[in-house]
Every structure is written in structure tokens, then in C-alpha cells.
C-alpha positions in Angstrom: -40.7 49.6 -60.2 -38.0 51.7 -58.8 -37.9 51.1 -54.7 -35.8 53.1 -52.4 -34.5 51.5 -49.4 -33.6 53.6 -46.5 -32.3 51.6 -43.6 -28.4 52.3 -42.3 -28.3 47.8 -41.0 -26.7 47.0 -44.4 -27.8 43.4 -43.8 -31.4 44.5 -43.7 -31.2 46.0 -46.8 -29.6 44.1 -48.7 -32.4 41.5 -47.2 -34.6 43.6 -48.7 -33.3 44.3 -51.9 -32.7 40.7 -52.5 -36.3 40.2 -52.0 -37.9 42.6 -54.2 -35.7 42.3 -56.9 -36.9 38.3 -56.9 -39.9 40.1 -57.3 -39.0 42.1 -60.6 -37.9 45.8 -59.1 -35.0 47.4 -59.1 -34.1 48.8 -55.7 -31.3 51.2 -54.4 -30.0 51.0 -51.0 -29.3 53.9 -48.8 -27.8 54.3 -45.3 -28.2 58.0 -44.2 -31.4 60.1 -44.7 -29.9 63.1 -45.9 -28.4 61.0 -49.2 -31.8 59.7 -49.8 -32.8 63.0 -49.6 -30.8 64.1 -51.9 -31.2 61.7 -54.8 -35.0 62.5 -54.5 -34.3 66.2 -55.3 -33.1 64.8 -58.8 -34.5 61.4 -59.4 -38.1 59.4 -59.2 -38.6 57.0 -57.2 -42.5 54.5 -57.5 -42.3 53.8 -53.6 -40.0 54.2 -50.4 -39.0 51.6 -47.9 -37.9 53.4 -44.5 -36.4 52.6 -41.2 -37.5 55.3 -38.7 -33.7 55.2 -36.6 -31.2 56.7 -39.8 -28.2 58.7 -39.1 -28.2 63.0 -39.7 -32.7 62.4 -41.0 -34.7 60.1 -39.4 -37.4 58.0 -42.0 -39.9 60.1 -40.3 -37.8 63.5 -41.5 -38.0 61.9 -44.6 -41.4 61.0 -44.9 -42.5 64.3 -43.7 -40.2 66.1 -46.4 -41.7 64.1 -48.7 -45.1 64.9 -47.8 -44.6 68.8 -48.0 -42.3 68.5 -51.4 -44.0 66.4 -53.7 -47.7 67.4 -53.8 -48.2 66.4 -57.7 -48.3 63.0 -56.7 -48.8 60.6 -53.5 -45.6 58.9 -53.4 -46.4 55.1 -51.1 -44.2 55.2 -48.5 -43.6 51.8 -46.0 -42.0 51.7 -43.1 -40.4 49.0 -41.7 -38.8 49.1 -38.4 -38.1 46.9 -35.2 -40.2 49.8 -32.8 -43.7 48.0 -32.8 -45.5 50.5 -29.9 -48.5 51.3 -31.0 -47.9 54.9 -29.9 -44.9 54.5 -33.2 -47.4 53.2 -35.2 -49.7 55.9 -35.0 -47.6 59.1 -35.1 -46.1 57.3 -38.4 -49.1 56.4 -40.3 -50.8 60.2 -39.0 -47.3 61.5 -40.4 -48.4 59.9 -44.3 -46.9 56.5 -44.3 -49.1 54.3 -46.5 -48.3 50.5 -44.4 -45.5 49.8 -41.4 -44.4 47.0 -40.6 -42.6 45.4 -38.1 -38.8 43.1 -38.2 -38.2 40.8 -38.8 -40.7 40.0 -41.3 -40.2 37.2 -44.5 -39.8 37.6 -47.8 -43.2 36.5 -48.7 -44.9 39.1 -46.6 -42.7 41.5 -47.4 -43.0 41.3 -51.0 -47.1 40.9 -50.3 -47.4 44.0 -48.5 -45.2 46.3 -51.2 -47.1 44.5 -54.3 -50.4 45.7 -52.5 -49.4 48.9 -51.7 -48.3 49.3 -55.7 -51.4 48.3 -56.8 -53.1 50.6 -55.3 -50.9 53.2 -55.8 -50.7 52.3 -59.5 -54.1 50.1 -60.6 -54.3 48.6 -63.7 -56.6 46.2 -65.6 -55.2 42.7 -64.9 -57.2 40.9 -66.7 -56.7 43.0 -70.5 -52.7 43.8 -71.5 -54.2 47.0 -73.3 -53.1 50.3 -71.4 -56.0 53.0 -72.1 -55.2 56.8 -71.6 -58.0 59.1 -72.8 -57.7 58.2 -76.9 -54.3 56.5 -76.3 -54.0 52.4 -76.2 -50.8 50.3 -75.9 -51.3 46.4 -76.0 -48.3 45.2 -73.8 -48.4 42.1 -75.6 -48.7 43.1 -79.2 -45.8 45.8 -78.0 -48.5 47.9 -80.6 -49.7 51.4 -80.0 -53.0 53.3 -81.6 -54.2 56.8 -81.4 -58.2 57.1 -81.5 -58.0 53.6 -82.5 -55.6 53.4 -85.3 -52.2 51.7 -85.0 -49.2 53.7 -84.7 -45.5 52.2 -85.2 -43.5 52.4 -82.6 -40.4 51.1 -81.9 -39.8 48.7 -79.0 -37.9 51.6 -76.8 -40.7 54.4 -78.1 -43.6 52.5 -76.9 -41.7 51.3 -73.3 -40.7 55.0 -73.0 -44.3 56.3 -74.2 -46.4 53.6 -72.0 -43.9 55.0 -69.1 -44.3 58.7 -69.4 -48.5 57.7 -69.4 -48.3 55.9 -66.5 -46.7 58.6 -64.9 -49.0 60.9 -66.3 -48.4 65.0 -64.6 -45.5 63.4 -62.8 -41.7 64.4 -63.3 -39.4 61.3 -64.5 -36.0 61.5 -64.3 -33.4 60.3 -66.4 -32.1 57.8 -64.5 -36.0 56.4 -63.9 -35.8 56.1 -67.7 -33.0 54.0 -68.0 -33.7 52.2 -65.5 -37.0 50.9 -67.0 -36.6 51.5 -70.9 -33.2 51.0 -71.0 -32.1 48.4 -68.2 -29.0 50.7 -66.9 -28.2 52.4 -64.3 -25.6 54.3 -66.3 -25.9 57.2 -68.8 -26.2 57.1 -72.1 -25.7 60.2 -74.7 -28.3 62.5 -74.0 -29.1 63.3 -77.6 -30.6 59.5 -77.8 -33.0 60.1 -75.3 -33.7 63.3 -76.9 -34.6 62.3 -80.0 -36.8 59.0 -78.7 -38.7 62.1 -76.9 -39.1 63.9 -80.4 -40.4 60.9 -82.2 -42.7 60.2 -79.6 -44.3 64.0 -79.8 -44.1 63.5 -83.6 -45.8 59.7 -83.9 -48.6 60.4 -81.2 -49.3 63.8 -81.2 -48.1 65.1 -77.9 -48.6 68.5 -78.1 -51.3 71.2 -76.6 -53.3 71.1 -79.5 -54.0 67.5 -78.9 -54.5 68.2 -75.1 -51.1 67.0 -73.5 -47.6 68.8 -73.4 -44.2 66.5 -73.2 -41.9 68.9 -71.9 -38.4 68.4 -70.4 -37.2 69.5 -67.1 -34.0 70.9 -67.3 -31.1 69.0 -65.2 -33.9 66.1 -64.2 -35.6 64.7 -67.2 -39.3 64.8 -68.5 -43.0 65.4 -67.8 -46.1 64.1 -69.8 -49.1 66.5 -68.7 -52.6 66.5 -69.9 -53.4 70.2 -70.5 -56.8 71.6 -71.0 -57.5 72.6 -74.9 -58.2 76.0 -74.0 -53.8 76.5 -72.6 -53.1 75.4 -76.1 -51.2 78.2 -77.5 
């Protein structure tokens, strides 16, 4: 998963990062509010670590931009900070934080609260590694896709960035949440290559109205996977 961490004690957050990237997530630190801001105006983000006290935004600016901005899906929101009154506590978790805690707090809690919070925010079937959406299965194991039951090839990037764009089903991904997670970079790569993984996916499971879902890009961000009702189908 992809964690911002807003928190301007670089110690902290490099605690922090350290932590849950032990844990399997890649995380991206960020001192001022504003910044964070900023990079959420372009890029996704699966869940947000703030400190309320941040230079030029506070995390409760933040959290309440968040709030009013992105509506198309509940981004989990922690916030971890040293102010433990319960009159804090309140006004933060009425604002739309998910969890708060307070610092210090260890690693093992702290990766045991975020994991929690995920899987809620995210549930999945623990105990099967097949993915189901609607008429749409991916066996993580078997790395093997089918489409109303029958197996469809897929490359090893096509089914990471098609078992991605499901699990963020009606939500904007950006590019750099896709190269993150299919292709473990932070950099760019040619933007053609992306393209075309995009068209083959459309092409090899059917991704189009007709079909009920619409993989459209967004332009100067990235892509959307939406389930559309037949009847928008032009």
C-alpha cells in the first residue's frame, strides 16, 4: 500500500516509515501540509498518517480538505500526535479521522493499528488467494485471470495492473500509484508502455460499456476503472 506521512519531526517519520515499510508499504514522507496537499491533487494515496502541528496546514486542514475533495472514496486517515486531551481527540475523530493515536507509540502497535484500519478500508477473503469482481477472478497465486469462468492470459504486469485498477474500482489511480505497485519505481517510465498494458487489458477482458465497466484515462493523472450501468453503454 501507498502511505503518506505528514509529520514536519523528520525523526518521527522516518520512525515511521521504517516501520511500515518492514511491514510491506511504501511510504513518502512529508514535512509541510501544503506539499502534501499538493501531491494529493495529482497522485493516490491507500491511507494518510498525520501530525496535527505542520507548518503553513495543519493535519486537521488536511484532513478536512480531504474530507470535502475526495467524496468517490473514504480515504483512512490516522493521526498520530503527542496532544492526547480528550477534547483533541474528539474534535479530530468528529473532523473524519478513522484512528489517533498518541507518541510515542512502538512499532508493533503502530503497524497493528494501520494493518486494521486497511483492512477495513480494503477487506478481502484471507482465507482464498482468488480476487472476485462481479464475473472477474484473479487467483494471486496461479498469477491466472478468467472472465465468467474461463481463463484469460495475462501477463505478469497485465494481471498486477488489472487486479490493481479492480481493487480500486470507481477510484482515480495515478501514475505514480501504478509504478509504485506494478512496476516497483518511483520513477517514470515511457508513457506509451503504460498505454499499451492499458489497451491490452481493455482488449483481453472486455473493459468496455458494453460489458458494464469503462477504463478510461484521466488526463495529466492516470486512470479510472468504473462499473457503469448497461443502459450508459453507448
Amino acid at each position: 500500500m501507498r502511505i503518506a506521512v505528514l509529520d514536519d519531526d523528520q525523526a518521527q517519520t522516518d520512525f515511521v516509515s521504517q516501520t511500515l515499510t518492514a511491514a510491506g508499504h511504501t511510504c513518502y514522507a512529508f514535512r509541510e501540509g501544503k506539499a502534501l496537499k499538493k501531491r494529493l491533487q495529482r497522485e493516490t494515496f491507500d491511507l494518510l498518517v498525520l501530525d496535527w502541528n505542520v507548518p503553513d496546514m495543519s493535519g486537521e486542514e488536511v484532513l478536512k480538505w480531504v474530507r470535502a475533495n475526495q467524496v468517490e472514496h473514504r480515504l483512512p486517515i490516522i493521526f498520530m500526535t503527542s496532544r492526547d486531551d480528550e477534547a483533541g481527540i474528539t474534535q479530530i475523530l468528529n473532523a473524519g479521522a478513522d484512528d489517533y493515536v498518541v507518541k510515542p507509540v512502538s512499532g508493533p502497535i503502530l503497524r497493528a493499528r494501520i494493518g486494521s484500519l486497511l483492512r477495513r478500508a480494503y477487506p478481502v477473503n484471507s482465507e482464498s488467494s482468488v480476487r472476485e469482481f462481479d464475473n472477474y477472478k484473479f487467483d494471486v497465486n496461479l498469477k491466472q485471470a478468467y472472465v465468467d469462468d474461463k481463463p484469460v492470459s495475462l501477463t505478469q504486469k497485465e494481471f498486477e495492473l488489472a487486479l490493481l485498477l479492480f481493487q480500486h474500482l470507481d477510484r482515480p489511480l495515478s501514475r505514480a500509484h501504478i509504478l509504485d505497485l506494478v512496476w516497483k519505481q518511483a520513477t517514470d517510465i515511457p508513457s506509451r508502455t503504460m498505454d499499451t498494458h492499458i489497451s491490452m487489458l481493455r482488449t483481453k477482458l472486455g473493459l468496455r460499456p458494453e460489458n458494464g465497466y469503462r477504463l478510461a484515462p484521466i488526463y495529466g493523472y492516470g486512470y479510472r476503472l468504473e462499473r457503469i450501468a448497461l443502459g450508459e453503454a453507448e
